[in-house]
C-alpha positions in Angstrom: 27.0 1.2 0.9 25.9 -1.5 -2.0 26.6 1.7 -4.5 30.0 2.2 -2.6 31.2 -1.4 -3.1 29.9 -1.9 -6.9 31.6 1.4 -7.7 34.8 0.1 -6.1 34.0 -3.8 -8.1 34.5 -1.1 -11.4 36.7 1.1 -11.0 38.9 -2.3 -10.0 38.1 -4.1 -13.4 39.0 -1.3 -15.1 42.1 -0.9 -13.8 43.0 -4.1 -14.0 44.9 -3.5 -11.2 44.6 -5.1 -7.8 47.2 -3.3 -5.8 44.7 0.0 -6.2 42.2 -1.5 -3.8 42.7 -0.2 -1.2 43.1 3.0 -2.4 40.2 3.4 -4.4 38.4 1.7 -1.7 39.2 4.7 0.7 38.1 7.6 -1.8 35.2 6.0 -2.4 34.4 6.2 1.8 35.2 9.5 1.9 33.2 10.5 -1.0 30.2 8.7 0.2 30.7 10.5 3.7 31.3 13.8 2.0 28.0 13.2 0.3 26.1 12.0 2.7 26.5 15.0 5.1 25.0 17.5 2.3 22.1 15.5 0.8 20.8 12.2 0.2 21.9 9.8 -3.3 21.0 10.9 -6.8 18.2 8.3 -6.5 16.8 10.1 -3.0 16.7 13.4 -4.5 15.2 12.3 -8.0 12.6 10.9 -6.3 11.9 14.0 -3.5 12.0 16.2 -6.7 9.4 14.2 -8.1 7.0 14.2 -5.3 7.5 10.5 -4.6 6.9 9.3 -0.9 9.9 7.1 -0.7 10.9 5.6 2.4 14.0 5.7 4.0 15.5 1.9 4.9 14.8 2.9 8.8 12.6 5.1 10.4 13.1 8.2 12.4 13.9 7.9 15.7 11.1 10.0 16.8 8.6 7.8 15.5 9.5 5.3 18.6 7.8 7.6 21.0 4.5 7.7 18.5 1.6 5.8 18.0 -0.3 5.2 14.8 -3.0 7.8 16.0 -0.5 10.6 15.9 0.8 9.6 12.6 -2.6 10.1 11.1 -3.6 13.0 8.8 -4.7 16.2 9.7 -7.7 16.1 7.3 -10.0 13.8 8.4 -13.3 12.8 6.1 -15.4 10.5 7.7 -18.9 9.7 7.7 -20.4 8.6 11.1 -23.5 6.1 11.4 -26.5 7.4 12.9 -25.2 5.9 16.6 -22.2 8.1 16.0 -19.8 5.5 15.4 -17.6 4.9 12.2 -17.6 2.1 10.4 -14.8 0.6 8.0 -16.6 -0.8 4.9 -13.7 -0.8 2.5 -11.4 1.0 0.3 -12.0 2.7 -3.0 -9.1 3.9 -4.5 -9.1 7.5 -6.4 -8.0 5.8 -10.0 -11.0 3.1 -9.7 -13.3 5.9 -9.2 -12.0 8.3 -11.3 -12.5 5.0 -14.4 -16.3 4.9 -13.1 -17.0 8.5 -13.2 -15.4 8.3 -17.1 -17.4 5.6 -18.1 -20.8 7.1 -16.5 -23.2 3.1 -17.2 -23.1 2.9 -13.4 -24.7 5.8 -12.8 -28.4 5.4 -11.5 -31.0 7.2 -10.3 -31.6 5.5 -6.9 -29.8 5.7 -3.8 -30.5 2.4 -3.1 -27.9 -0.5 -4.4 -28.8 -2.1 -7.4 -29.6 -5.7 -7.8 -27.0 -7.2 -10.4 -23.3 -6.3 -10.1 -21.6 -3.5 -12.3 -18.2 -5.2 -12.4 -19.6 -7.5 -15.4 -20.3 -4.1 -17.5 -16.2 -3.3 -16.8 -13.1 -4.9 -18.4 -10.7 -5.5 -15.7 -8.0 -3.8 -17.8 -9.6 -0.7 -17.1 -8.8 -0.7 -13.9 -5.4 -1.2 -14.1 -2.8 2.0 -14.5 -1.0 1.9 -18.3 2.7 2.1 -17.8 3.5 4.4 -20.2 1.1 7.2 -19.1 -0.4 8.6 -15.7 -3.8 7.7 -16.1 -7.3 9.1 -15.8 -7.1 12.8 -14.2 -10.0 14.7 -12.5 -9.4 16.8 -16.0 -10.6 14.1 -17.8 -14.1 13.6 -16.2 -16.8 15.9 -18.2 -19.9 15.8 -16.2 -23.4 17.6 -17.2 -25.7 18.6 -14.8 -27.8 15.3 -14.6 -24.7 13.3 -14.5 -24.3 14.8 -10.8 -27.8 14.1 -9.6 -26.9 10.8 -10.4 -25.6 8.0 -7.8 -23.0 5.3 -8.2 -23.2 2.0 -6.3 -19.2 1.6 -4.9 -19.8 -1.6 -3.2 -18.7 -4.2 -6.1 -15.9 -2.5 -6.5 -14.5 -1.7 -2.8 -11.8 -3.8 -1.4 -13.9 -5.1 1.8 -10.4 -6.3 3.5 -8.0 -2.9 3.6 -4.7 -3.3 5.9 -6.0 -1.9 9.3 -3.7 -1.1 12.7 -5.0 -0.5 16.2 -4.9 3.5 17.4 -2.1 2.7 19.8 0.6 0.6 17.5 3.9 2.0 17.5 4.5 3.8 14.4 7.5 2.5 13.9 5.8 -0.8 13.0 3.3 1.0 10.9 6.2 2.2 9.1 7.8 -1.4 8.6 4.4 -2.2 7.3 4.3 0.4 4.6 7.8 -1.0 3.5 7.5 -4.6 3.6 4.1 -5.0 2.5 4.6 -1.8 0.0 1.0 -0.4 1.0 0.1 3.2 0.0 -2.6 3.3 2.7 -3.8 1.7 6.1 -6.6 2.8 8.0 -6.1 3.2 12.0 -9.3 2.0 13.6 -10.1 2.2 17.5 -8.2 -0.6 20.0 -11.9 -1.4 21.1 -12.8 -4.4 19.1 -13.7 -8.1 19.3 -11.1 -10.8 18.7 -12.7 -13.3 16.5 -9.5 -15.8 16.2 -6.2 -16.4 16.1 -4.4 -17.2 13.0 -0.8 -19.0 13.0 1.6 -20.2 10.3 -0.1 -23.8 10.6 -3.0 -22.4 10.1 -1.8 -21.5 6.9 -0.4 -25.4 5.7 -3.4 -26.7 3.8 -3.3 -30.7 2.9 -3.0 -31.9 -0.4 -5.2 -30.4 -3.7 -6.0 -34.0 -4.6 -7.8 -34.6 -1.8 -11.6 -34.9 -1.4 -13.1 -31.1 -0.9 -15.3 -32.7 1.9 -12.1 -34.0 3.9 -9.8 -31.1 3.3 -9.2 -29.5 6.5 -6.2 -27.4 8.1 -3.3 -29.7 9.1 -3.4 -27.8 12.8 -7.0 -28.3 13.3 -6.2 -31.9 12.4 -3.6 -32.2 14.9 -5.2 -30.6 17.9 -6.9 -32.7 20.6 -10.5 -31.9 21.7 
């Protein structure tokens, strides 16, 4: 509709001529109707032709009647502990991994996690995708055979915090979270858990920077009563 109306805004200045509004306003519905009923806009299908995931401004109805544990993916690689339960240690994104496999000074021989942290042997800027180009590939990593006896220490450079969602949330709210947050994944753990706390927007209202660190506190936790 915001394509319908700024078509109709141009095809009005350049006419120069207001007393065509209202037809110009009612091909411009039909056209939109007429187009809508065979495929989506020219921005829709560039992007399905692409392979992009973009979502739609509202979800399918369907997805009311489904939970977050039915949206999940059919291929499932996880590694249980040795109590048989699976544990959420963080997310490692496929580019950050692919940079670290390229680069090959965090390989090491041991299993075991080293003592000083690899991020100081990276520059940051390696990390980040270059606009005008795609990136590492899985093409680009040349690895001999001693390369893949070799182990890599991923916790310095996991994100220990990922964007998680109970089993049983309503994927329609998972979806609301993918656009409004723009998130490319969230893990769906088990409803069984401890609460720890309760954040709330107060919570969040944090006093004055010029204030002594030693006295800076919350302004809720100031206001509440013991």
């Amino acid at each position: 509709m915001r394509m319908t109306v700024s078509l109709c805004v141009i095809m009005v200045e350049i006419t120069n001529n207001l007393k065509l509004l209202p037809l110009i306003m009612l091909v411009l519905l039909i056209s939109k109707a007429v187009g809508d009923a065979f495929n989506e806009g020219l921005y829709e299908e560039q992007a399905r032709l692409r392979g992009i995931p973009l979502l739609e401004s509202r979800p399918k109805y369907r997805m009311r009647k489904m939970t977050a544990k039915e949206g999940c993916g059919s291929q499932k690689v996880i590694d249980h502990t040795r109590n048989g339960e699976t544990l959420v240690i963080g997310l490692m994104l496929r580019s950050h991994l692919l940079v670290l496999l390229h680069s090959k000074v965090d390989f090491q021989h041991s299993p075991l996690p080293c003592e000083g942290s690899g991020i100081i042997r990276h520059n940051f800027n390696e990390f980040v995708k270059p606009a005008t180009s795609r990136g590492l590939s899985i093409d680009d990593i040349h690895l001999s055979s001693d390369d893949l006896e070799m182990y890599i220490d991923l916790a310095p450079f996991l994100n220990p915090s990922p964007y998680v969602v109970p089993e049983d949330m309503s994927l329609t709210k998972v979806y609301n979270l993918f656009r409004q947050l723009g998130l490319r994944h969230i893990f769906v753990v088990p409803r069984t858990s401890h609460v720890i706390g309760l954040i709330t927007r107060k919570d969040l209202l944090i006093e004055e920077e010029n204030e002594d660190l030693d006295t800076v506190e919350l302004q809720s936790t100031s206001r509440s009563t013991p």
